[in-house]
Structures are given as structure tokens and as C-alpha cells.
FILUMGU-327292 format. One record per residue: y, x, z of N, C-alpha, C in turn; residue in three letters. Coordinates in steps of 0.001 Angstrom, whole numbers, plus 500000, padded with zeros to 6 digits. Each point is the difference from the previous one (the first is absolute). Layout:
BEGIN
YXZYXZYXZala
...
This chain:
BEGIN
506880572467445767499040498940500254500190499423501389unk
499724501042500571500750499381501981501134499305500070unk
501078500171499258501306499533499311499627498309499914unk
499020499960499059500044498767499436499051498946501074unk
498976500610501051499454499558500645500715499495501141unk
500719500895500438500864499197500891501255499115499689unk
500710500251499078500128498784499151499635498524500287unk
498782500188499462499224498680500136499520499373501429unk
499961500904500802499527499562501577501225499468500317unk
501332500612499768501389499601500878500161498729499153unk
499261499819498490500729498397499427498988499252500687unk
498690499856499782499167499422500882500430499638501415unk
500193500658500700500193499926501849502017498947499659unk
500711500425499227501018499065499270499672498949500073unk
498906499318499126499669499080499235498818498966500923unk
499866500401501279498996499505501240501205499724500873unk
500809500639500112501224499570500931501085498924499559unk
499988500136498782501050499077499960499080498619498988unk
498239499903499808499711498707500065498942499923501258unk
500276500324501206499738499304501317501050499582501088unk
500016498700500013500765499567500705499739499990501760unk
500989500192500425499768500160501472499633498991500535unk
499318500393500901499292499147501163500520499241501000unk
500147498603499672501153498983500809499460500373501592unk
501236500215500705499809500248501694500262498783500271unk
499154499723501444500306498714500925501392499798500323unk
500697499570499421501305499809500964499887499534501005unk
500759500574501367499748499987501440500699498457500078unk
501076499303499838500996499462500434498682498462499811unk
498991499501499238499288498968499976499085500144501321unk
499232501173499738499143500665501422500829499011501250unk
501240500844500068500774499659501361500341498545500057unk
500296499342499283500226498613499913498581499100500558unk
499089500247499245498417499555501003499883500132501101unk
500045501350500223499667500246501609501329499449500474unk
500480500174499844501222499249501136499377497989499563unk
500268499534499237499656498841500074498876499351500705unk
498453501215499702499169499605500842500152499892501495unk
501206501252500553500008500418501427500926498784500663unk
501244499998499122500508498284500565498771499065500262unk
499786499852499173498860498409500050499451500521501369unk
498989500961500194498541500168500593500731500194501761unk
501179500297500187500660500438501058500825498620500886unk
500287498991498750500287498681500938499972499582501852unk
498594500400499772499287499443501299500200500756500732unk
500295501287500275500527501173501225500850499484500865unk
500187499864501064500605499724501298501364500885500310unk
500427500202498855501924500067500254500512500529498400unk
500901500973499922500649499982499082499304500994499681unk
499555499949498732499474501402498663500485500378499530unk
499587501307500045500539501462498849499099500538499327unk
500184500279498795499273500998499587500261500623498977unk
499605501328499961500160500795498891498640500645499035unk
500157500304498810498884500476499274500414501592499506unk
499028500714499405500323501147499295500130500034498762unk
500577499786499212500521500162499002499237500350498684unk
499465499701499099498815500653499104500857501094499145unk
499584500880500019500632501506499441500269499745498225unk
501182499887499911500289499636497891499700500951499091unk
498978501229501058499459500578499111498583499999500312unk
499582498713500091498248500071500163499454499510498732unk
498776500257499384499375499915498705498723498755500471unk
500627499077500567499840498596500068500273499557498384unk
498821499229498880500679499132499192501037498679500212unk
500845500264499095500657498360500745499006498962499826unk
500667498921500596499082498754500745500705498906500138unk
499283498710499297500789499006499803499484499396501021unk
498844499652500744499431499010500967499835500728501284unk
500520500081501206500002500584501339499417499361500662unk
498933500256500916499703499369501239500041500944501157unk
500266499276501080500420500624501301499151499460501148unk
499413500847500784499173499126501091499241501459500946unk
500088499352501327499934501336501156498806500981499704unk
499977500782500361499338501258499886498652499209500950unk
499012500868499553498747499570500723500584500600501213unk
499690499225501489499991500636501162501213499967500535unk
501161499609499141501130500200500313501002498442500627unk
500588500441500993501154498788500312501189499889499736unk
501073499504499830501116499679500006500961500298501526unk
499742501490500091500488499682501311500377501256500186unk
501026500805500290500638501630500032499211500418498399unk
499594501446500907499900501036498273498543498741499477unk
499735500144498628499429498698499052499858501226499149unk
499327498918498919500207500257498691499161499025499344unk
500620499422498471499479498687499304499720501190499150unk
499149498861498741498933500464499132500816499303498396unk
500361500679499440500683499504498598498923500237498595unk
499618498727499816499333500239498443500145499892498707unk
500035500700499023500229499717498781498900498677499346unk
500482498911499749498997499274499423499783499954498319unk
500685500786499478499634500052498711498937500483499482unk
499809500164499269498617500534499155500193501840500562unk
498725500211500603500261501455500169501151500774501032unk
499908498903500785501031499817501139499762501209500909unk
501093499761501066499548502008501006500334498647501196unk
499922500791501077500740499688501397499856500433500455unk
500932500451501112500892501130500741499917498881501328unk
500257501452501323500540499064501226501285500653500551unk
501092499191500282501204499952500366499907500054501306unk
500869501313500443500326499469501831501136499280500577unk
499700499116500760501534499735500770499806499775500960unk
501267499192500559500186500439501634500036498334500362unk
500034499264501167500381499107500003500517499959501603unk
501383499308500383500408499966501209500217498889500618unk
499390499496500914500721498444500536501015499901501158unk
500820500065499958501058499805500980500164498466500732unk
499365500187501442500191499235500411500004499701501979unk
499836498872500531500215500746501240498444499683500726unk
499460500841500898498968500101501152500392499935501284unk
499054500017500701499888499770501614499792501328500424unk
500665499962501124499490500991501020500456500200501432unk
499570500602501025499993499595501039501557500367500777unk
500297498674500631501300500427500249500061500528501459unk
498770499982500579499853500714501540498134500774499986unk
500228500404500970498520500916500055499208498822500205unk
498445500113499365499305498949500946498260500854500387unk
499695499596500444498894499961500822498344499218499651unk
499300500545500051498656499507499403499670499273500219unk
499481498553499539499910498357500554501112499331500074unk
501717500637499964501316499340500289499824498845499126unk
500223498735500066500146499190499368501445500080499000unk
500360499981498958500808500808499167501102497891500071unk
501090500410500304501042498862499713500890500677498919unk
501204498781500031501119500456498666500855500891500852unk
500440500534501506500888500462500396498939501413499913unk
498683500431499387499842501219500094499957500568498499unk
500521498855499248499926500609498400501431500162499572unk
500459500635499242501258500781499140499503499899498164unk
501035499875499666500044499767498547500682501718499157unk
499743500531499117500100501279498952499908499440498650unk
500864501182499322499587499104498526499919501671498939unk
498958499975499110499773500943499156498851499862499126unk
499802501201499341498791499926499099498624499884500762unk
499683498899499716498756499608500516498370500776499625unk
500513500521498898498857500803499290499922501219500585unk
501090500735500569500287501243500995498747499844501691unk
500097498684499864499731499920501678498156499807499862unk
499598499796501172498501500392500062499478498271499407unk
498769500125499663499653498971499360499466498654501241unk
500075498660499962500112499120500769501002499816500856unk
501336500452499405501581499888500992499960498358500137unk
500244499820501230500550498844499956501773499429499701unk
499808498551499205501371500010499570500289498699500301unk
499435498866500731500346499244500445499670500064501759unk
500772499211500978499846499942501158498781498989500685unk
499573499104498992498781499009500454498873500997499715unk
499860500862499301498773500935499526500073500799502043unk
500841500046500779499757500680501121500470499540501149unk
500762498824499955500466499175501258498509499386500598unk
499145500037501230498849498913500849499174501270499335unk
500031501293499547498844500860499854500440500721501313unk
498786501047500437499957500994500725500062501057499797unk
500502501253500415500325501362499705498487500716500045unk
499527500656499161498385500799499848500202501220500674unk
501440500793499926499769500985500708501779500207500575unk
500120500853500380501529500432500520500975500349499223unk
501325499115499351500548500203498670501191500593500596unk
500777500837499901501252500054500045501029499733499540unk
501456499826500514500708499502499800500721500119498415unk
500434498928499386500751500718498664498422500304499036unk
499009499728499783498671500303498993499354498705499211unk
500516500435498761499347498960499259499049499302500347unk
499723498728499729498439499299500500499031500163499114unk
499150500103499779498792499517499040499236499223501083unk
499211499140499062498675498923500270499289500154500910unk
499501501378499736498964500932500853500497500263501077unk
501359500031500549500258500222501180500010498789501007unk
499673499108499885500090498880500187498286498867499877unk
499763499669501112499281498804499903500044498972500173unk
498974498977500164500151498766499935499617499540501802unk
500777499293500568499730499856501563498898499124500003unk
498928500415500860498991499396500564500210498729500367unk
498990499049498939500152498548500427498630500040500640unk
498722500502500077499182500124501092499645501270500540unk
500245500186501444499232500980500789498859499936500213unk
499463501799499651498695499750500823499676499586501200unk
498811499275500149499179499206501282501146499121500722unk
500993499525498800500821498610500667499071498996499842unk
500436498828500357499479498842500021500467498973498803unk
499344499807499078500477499207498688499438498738499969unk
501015499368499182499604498353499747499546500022498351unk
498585499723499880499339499858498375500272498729499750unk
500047500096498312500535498859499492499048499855498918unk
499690499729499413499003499971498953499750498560499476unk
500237500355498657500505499025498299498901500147499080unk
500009498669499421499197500159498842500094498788499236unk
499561499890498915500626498491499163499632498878500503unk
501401498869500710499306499071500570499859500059501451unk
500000501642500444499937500023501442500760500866500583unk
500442499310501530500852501852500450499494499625501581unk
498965501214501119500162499512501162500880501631500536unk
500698499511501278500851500464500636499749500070501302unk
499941500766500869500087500187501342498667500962500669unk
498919500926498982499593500700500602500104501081500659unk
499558500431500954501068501214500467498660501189499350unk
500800501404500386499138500865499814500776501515500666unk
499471501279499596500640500802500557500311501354498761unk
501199500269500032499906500823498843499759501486500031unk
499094500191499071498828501335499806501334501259499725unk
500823499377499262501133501105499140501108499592500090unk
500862500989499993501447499605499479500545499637499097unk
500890499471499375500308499670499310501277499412499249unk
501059500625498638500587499199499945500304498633499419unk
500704499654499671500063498234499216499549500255498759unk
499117499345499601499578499728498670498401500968499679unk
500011500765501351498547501298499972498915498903500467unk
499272500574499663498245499573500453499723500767501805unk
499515498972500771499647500578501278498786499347500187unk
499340500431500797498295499556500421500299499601501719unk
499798498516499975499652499658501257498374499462500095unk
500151500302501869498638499520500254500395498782500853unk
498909498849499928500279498824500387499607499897500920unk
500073498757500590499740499932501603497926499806500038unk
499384499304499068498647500153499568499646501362499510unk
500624500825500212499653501785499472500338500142498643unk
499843499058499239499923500172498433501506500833499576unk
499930500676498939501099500881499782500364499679498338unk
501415499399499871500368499462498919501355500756499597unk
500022499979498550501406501109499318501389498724499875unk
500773500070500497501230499361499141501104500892499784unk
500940498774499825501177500555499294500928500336501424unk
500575500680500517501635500067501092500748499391499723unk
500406498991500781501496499750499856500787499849501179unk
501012499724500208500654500293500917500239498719501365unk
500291500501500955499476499037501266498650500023500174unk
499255501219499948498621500303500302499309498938499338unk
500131499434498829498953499536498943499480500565499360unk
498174499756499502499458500009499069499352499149499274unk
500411500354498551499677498698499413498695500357498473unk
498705499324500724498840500328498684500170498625498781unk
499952500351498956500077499546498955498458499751499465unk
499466498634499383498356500171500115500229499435498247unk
């Protein structure tokens, strides 16, 4: 009787195996074709030459295949060194997975081609040109020379050190308690020639508070040649 019982379990467990058909896997090679297509497109605009690489989706993951892909960045995430995009199945009953990659921009930055000094007014004979992965280096590198030529040094840089933004300010178009010429505009009108005295420092394009020669104390704009100019 046991004879005949198992029998029947081994034709059964037979007869389940060979009418279920296997379970179509994602083929990786479409996966990779998206993300790379999305990463061309979305990478255009980077400031030198791009690289990048993805990880590969494993040809043995129990992903269903998938006729409709969409590709688009990870919440939170940039296009910029280690990443990772967001791949969705849009079919009926779809999955999505997130992919890591890398992305590299090769290109060239600034940096100082002599020591400078805090307040140094920064020219082109104190900048030097480098060229590499931009995604490696600290964030706000500078990569053009107008981003730091007529700025001032914030603190003491040494020689041969990348620039960033932050190391760098904008030179004082008004000193405090200089003597400024107000200008003040409004539709139809502009008068010119009040003097006043300035409360703050300031650079071009900042808000400073002067007080006028009648005491009254008014906000404008800095600009340079000890102007301020109120907008009404």
C-alpha cells in the first residue's frame, strides 16, 4: 500500500513540474540600457567630460520581465560621484528596484598658484589651472577664473589648494562709517547727491544702513565707488 502511495506523490509532484512553467526573469541587458540612457541625457549639463558606470542587475534576480521601464533619480539623490537612480516596472503589477552608480566629471579647477593672505585681493598671476574628477574634490570648487579674479581671500590659503567659493569673498564696495553718495529711484524719478554715512559694511549688491545728514537712517543697496542706491 505504501508502494502504491508513493507512487502517486512522485507522479503528482511529476505532473506540477512539468505543467508549471517558469518564472520569466528580468533580463538585465534592457535594465542597463535605461539607466545608461537616462544618465547620458540627465548628465549633459556637468561642467567637463562624463563618466559613468552602473551595477549591473544580477541574471539571477526573480524580477518579472518587463516590457515598459522608467528611470528617474532616487529620492534625495544627485547625479554626482556614488548615486543611485530608481528603475520601475510599469506594467501591471510592476516591482522597482534602485540601481547604484557612480558618476565622474573630468574636468579642470582653480587653485592657488602662490600662498595668499586674508583680504589679498586674489589676481590671475595667483591662480593655477588642475584637471580631474570633479566629484572627488570638496563641494563649491571653483572652475572658472572670473568666479575668483577682484574677490578677496577669507582666510590664509596655501600654495597649490583647490579654491572653493567659501574661501573667497566679495570686496567691499562700502566701508563702515565711510562717507557715501545716496541715490534713490522710483518710477518717473531718480534724485542723486545726498550724502550720508555708512552704518555697515558692505559688499556690491548687499544691503547697508546709512544715516543721513538730517539723522534719519535709510537701507540701500552697495555699490561700488561708495554708492548707495534706494529703490522706492
Amino acid at each position: 500500500m505504501s508502494q502504491i502511495i508513493q507512487f502517486v506523490r512522485r507522479s503528482l509532484l511529476l505532473l506540477l513540474l512539468i505543467g508549471s512553467p517558469a518564472l520569466a526573469q528580468q533580463d538585465p541587458a534592457p535594465v542597463g540600457k535605461a539607466v545608461e540612457d537616462f544618465l547620458r541625457i540627465q548628465t549633459q549639463g556637468l561642467p567637463g567630460q562624463v563618466e559613468f558606470e552602473m551595477t549591473a542587475l544580477d541574471p539571477r534576480n526573480n524580477l518579472a520581465s518587463c516590457a515598459q521601464l522608467d528611470v528617474s533619480l532616487a529620492g534625495g539623490a544627485r547625479l554626482w560621484g556614488r548615486s543611485s537612480v530608481m528603475v520601475r516596472c510599469l506594467d501591471a503589477g510592476g516591482w522597482r528596484i534602485h540601481v547604484p552608480v557612480t558618476i565622474r566629471v573630468i574636468g579642470d579647477y582653480l587653485l592657488t598658484a602662490r600662498a595668499l593672505t586674508t583680504g589679498q585681493l586674489v589676481t590671475s598671476a595667483d591662480l593655477a589651472r588642475s584637471n580631474g574628477d570633479l566629484t572627488s574634490l570638496p563641494n563649491g570648487i571653483l572652475t572658472d577664473e572670473e568666479q575668483a579674479i577682484g574677490r578677496t581671500a577669507a582666510l590664509s590659503i596655501p600654495a597649490g589648494r583647490p579654491l572653493r567659493g567659501d574661501m573667497l569673498r566679495q570686496p567691499l564696495a562700502v566701508q563702515q562709517n565711510q562717507s557715501v553718495k545716496v541715490i534713490s529711484s522710483g518710477p518717473g524719478f531718480q534724485v542723486a547727491g545726498n550724502d550720508g554715512r555708512a552704518l555697515n559694511a558692505g559688499a556690491e549688491g548687499q544691503v547697508v544702513q546709512v544715516r543721513m545728514a538730517n539723522g534719519r537712517i535709510v537701507s540701500g543697496i552697495a555699490r561700488a565707488g561708495g554708492i548707495v542706491e534706494i529703490n522706492y
